[in-house]
C-alpha positions in Angstrom: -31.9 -46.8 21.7 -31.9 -48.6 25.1 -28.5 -49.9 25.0 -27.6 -45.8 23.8 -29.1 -45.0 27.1 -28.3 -47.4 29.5 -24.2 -46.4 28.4 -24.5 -42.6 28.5 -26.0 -43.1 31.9 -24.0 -45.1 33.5 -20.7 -43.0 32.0 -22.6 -40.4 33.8 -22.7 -42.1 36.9 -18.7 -43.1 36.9 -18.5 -39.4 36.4 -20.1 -38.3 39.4 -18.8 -40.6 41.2 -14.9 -39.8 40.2 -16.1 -36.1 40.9 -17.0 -36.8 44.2 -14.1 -38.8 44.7 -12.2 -35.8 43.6 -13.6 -33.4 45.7 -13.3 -35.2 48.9 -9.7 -36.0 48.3 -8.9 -32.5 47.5 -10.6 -31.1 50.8 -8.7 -34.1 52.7 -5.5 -32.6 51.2 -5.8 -29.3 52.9 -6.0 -31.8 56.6 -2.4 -30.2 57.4 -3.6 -26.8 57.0 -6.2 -26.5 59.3 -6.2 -26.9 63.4 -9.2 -29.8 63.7 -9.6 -27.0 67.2 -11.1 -25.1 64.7 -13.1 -27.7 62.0 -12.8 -30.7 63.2 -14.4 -32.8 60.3 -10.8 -32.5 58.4 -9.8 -35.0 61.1 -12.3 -37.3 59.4 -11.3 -36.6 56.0 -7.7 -37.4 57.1 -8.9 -41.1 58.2 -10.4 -41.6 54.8 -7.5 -40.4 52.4 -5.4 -43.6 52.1 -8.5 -45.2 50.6 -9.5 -41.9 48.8 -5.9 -42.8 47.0 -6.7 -45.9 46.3 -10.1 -45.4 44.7 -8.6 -42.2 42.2 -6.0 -44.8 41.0 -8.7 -47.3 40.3 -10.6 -44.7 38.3 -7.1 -43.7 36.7 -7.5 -47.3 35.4 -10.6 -47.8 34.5 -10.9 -44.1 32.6 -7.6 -45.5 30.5 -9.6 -48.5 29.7 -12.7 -47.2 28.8 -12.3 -43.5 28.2 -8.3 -42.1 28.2 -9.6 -38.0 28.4 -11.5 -39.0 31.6 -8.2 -40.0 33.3 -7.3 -36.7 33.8 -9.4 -35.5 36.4 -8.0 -38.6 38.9 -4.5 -37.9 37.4 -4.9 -34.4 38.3 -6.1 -34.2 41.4 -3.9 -37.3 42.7 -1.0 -34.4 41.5 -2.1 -31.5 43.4 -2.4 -34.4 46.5 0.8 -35.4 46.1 2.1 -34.6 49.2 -0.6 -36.9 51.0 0.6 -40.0 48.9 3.8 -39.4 49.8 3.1 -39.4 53.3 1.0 -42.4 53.7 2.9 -45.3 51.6 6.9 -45.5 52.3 8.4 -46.8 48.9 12.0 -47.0 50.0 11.9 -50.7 50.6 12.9 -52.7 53.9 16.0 -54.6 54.0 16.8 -56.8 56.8 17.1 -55.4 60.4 20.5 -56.1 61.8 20.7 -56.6 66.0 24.7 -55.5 65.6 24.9 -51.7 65.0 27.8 -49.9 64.3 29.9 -48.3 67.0 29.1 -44.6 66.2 25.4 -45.3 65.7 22.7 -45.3 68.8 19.5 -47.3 68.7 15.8 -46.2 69.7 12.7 -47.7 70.8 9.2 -46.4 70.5 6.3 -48.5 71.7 2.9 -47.7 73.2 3.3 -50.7 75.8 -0.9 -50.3 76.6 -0.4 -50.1 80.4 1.5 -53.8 80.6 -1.6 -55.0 79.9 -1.0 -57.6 77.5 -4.1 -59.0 74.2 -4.5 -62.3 76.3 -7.3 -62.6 78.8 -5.9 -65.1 80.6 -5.1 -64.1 84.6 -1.7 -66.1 84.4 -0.8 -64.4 81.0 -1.3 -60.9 82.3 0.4 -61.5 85.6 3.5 -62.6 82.9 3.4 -59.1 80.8 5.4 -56.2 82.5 8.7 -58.9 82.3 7.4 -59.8 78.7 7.2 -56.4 77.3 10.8 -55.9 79.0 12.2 -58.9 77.6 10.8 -58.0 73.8 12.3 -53.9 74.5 15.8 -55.6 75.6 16.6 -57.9 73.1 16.6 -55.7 70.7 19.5 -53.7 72.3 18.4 -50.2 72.5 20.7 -47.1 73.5 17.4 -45.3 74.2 13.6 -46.3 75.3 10.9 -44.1 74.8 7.6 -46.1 75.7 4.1 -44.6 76.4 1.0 -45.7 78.5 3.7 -46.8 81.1 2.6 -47.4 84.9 4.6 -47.6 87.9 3.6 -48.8 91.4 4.6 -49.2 94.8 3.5 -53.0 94.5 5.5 -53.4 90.5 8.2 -51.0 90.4 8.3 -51.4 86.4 11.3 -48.6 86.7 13.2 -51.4 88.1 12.6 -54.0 85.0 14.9 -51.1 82.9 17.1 -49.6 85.3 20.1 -52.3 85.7 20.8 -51.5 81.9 19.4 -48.1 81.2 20.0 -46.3 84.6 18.7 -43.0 83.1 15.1 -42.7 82.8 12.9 -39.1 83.2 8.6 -40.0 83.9 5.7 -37.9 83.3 4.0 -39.4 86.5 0.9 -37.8 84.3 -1.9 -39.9 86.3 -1.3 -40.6 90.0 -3.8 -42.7 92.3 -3.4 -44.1 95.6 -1.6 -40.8 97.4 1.1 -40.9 94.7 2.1 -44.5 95.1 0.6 -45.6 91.7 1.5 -43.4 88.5 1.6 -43.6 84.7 2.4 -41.8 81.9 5.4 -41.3 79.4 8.5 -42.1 80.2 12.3 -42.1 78.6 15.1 -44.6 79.4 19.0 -44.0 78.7 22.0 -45.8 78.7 23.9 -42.6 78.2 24.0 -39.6 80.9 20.8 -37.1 80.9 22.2 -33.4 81.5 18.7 -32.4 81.5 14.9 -32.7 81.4 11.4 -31.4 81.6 7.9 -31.5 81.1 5.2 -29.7 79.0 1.7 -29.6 80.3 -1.2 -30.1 78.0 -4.2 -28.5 79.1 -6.1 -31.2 79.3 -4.2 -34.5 80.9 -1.0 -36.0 79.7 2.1 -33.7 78.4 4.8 -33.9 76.3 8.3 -34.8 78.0 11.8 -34.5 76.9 15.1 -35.3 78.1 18.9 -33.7 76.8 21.4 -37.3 76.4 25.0 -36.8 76.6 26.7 -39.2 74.0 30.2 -38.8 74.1 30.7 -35.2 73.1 27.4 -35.1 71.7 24.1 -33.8 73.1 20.9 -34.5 72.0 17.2 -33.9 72.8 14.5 -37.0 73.0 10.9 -36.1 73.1 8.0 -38.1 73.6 4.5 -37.9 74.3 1.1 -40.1 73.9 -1.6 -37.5 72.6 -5.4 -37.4 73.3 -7.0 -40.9 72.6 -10.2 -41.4 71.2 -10.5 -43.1 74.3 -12.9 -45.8 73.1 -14.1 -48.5 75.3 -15.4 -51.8 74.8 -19.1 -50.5 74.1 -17.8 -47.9 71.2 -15.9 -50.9 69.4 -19.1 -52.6 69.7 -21.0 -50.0 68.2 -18.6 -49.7 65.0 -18.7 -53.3 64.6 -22.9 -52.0 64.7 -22.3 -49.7 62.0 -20.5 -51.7 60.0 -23.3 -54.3 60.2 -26.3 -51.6 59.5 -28.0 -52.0 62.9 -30.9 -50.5 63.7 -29.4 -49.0 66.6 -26.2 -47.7 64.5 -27.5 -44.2 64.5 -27.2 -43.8 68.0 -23.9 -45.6 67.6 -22.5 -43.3 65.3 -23.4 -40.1 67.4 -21.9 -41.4 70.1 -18.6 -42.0 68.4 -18.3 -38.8 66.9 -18.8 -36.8 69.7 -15.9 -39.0 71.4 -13.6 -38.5 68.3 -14.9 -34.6 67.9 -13.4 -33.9 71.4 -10.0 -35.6 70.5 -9.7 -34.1 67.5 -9.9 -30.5 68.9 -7.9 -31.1 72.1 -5.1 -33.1 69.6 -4.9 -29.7 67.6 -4.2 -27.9 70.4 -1.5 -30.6 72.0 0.3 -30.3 68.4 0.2 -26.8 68.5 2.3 -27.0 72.2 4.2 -29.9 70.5 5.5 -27.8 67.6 6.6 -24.9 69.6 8.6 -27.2 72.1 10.9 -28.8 68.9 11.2 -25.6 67.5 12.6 -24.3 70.8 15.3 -27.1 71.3 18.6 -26.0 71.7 19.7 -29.6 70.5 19.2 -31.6 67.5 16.4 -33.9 68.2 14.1 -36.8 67.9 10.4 -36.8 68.8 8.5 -39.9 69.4 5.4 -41.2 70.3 2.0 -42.0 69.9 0.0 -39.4 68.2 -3.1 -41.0 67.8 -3.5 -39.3 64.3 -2.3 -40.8 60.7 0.5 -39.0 58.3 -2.6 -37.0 56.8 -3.8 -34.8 59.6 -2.9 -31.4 61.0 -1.4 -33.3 64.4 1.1 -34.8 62.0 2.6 -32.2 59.6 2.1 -29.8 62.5 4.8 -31.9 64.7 6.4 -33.3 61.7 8.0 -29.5 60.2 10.8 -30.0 58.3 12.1 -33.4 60.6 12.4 -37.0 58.7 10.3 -39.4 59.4 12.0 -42.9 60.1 9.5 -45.2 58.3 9.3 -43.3 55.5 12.9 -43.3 54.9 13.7 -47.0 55.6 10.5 -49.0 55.2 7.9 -50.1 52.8 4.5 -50.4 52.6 1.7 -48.6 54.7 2.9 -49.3 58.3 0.0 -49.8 60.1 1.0 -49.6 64.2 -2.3 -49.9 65.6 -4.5 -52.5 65.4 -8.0 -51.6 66.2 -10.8 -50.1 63.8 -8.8 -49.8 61.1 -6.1 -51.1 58.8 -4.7 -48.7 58.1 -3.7 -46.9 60.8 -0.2 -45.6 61.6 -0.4 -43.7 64.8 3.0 -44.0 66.2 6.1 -41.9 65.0 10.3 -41.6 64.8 10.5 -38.1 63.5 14.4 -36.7 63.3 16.0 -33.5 62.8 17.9 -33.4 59.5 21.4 -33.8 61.2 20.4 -37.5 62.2 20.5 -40.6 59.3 18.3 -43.0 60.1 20.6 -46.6 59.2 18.1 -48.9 60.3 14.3 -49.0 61.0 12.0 -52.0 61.6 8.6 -52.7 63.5 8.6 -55.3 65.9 4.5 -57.2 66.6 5.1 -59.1 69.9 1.3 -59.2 70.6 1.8 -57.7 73.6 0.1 -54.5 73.3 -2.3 -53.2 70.6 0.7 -51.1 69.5 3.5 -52.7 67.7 7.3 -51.4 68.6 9.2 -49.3 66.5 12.9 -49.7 66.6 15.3 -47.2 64.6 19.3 -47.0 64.5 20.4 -43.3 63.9 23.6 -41.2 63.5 24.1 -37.7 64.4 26.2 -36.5 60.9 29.1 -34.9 62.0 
C-alpha cells in the first residue's frame, strides 16, 4: 500500500512539474509578440527559454522511459515552440574560417569593444588595449567595421588606429564630455566609399546609425547600434552572485536588479520599435549589426530581425554565447542580412579583450 502511494504521488508530482514547465515555456513563446514597453516580465521569460528547452526535452525522456502517453505534453508544446528552438541553437555546423576571401565577397566585423577597456586590471595592460583591440579587428581583414561602446578623445584619437586602412568611418558621438573633446558611441568603418549616412535618435541616449557603402556598382546600407544596457555595476553582479548563494540580504538584491532590468526592458522595446522602422525604410539592401542586449527569444530580437537572416544561425553551431557575464547563455550580439546577401563565412573571435567576443562574417550581395 505504501509503495502504491509513494508512486502515484510522485507521478503526480513529475506531472505538475512538466505542466508548469509547459506553461511557462508556452507564455515565453509568445516573447516576440509583445513590446516588454507594455509587459515587461516577457523579457524575463525570454532569458529563461533556452533552459525551459532543455528541461521539456529531459521530460520527453524521462516520460518515454517511464510512461510513453506522458511524452506528449513536452513533445507538444516543444512543437507549437518551435520557432524559439530554432532561434536559440544553430544546427548548420561550423567549418573552418578561412582569412582569404573571395574577390566578389566583402568581410564584416561586429564587436562590442567595452570602451577599450580591456578584462585585465593591470595599469600597464590597459594602457596596451585600444592598439590591442585594433590589432585583433585588423588581422582578420575586414572590408567593413562596425564596433560599439567606442570612445574617442582629443588625448587617444582611436579614429586614427582605423583610418590608414579603412578611411571611411561615420560616429554617433552619442556621449560627449569635456566641451566635445571626449566622445563615444557607435561607430562604422569602410574601406569602400560612403555616399551617405545618418543617425536615429532614441529617446533615451544612444541611437541607431547607418551608413550607404559604394562597392563597385553596388550600394549597400550598414546599420549598427548598441541598445539599452542593463547597465549593471559592480554592486548588482555582486548581488546576483547573492542570490545565487541565498543570502539573507538577496531580497533586497533581487529588487534592485529588477527594477534596473524592468527599465531596459521597456526602453529596449521602444529602441526596437525605431529600429524596425529604419530597415524597413532602407532604400538599399542591408545589414544590421550590433549589440542588442536581448537573446534570439525576445520582442527586441524578432522585432529587428523581420524577415532578414541571421549569420550565426546560418553558418555556425551550437548556442553562441557573445557575452560573458551572468549568464551562459547569452547571445546578445547580431549579423542580421537582407535576403539578397549569402553569408559564405561566419566565425566568433574571444580575444579577451572585451566582455564581448567579435563576430566576423564574409557576405555576397547575389546578383
Amino acid at each position: 500500500m505504501a509503495k502504491g502511494w509513494f508512486r502515484r504521488t510522485t507521478k503526480k508530482f513529475f506531472i505538475v512539474i512538466n505542466a508548469l514547465l509547459v506553461l511557462f515555456f508556452l507564455l515565453a513563446a509568445l516573447s516576440p509578440y509583445i513590446n516588454p514597453d507594455d509587459f515587461w516580465l516577457h523579457g524575463l521569460l525570454a532569458l529563461t527559454t533556452p533552459y525551459l528547452i532543455i528541461s521539456l526535452i529531459l521530460f520527453v525522456l524521462f516520460w518515454l522511459i517511464t510512461k510513453p502517453i506522458w511524452s506528449l505534453m513536452p513533445i507538444i508544446a516543444l512543437l507549437i515552440g518551435w520557432q524559439q528552438i530554432a532561434v536559440v541553437f544553430a544546427w548548420t555546423g561550423n567549418s573552418i574560417f578561412t582569412k582569404r576571401k573571395a574577390e566578389n565577397h566583402f568581410r564584416i566585423v561586429n564587436w562590442n569593444i567595452q570602451s577599450f577597456n580591456g578584462l585585465s586590471k593591470n595599469v600597464l595592460a590597459k594602457k596596451m588595449v585600444r592598439n590591442e583591440v585594433a590589432t585583433s579587428i585588423l588581422k582578420t581583414y575586414p572590408d567593413i567595421i562596425c564596433l560599439q561602446e567606442f570612445n574617442n578623445a582629443a588625448s587617444e584619437n582611436n579614429i586614427s588606429l582605423f583610418s590608414r586602412t579603412h578611411p571611411y568611418h561615420y560616429f554617433s558621438k552619442d556621449y560627449q564630455r569635456n566641451d566635445g573633446t571626449y566622445q563615444a558611441g557607435c561607430i562604422i568603418f569602410s574601406k569602400y566609399p560612403m555616399i551617405d549616412s545618418g543617425r536615429v535618435v532614441f529617446p533615451s541616449e544612444e541611437s541607431l546609425i547607418y551608413a550607404d557603402i559604394l562597392k563597385g556598382n553596388d550600394t549597400m546600407r550598414i546599420f549598427t547600434t548598441h541598445l539599452q544596457s542593463f547597465k549593471f555595476k559592480k554592486k548588482d553582479y555582486a548581488d546576483i552572485e547573492k542570490i545565487k548563494e541565498t543570502a539573507e540580504s538577496s531580497f533586497s538584491a533581487s529588487l534592485s536588479l529588477m527594477r534596473k532590468m524592468k527599465a531596459a526592458y521597456k526602453k529596449r522595446g521602444v529602441q526596437s520599435d525605431l529600429v524596425s522602422t529604419a530597415l524597413e525604410r532602407s532604400p538599399y539592401p542591408s545589414i544590421i549589426t550590433g549589440d542588442f542586449n536581448d537573446v534570439p527569444n525576445s520582442y527586441t530580437y524578432f522585432n529587428i530581425k523581420g524577415s532578414k537572416n541571421d549569420a550565426f544561425l546560418q553558418k555556425s553551431f551550437g548556442l553562441g554565447r557573445t557575452f560573458f557575464s551572468i549568464a551562459p547563455t547569452l547571445r546578445i550580439d547580431y549579423i542580421l542580412l537582407d535576403n539578397q546577401f549569402e553569408v559564405k563565412q561566419f566565425d566568433m573571435v574571444d580575444e579577451a579583450l572585451s566582455d564581448h567576443i567579435m563576430l566576423v562574417a564574409d557576405i555576397r550581395l547575389k546578383k
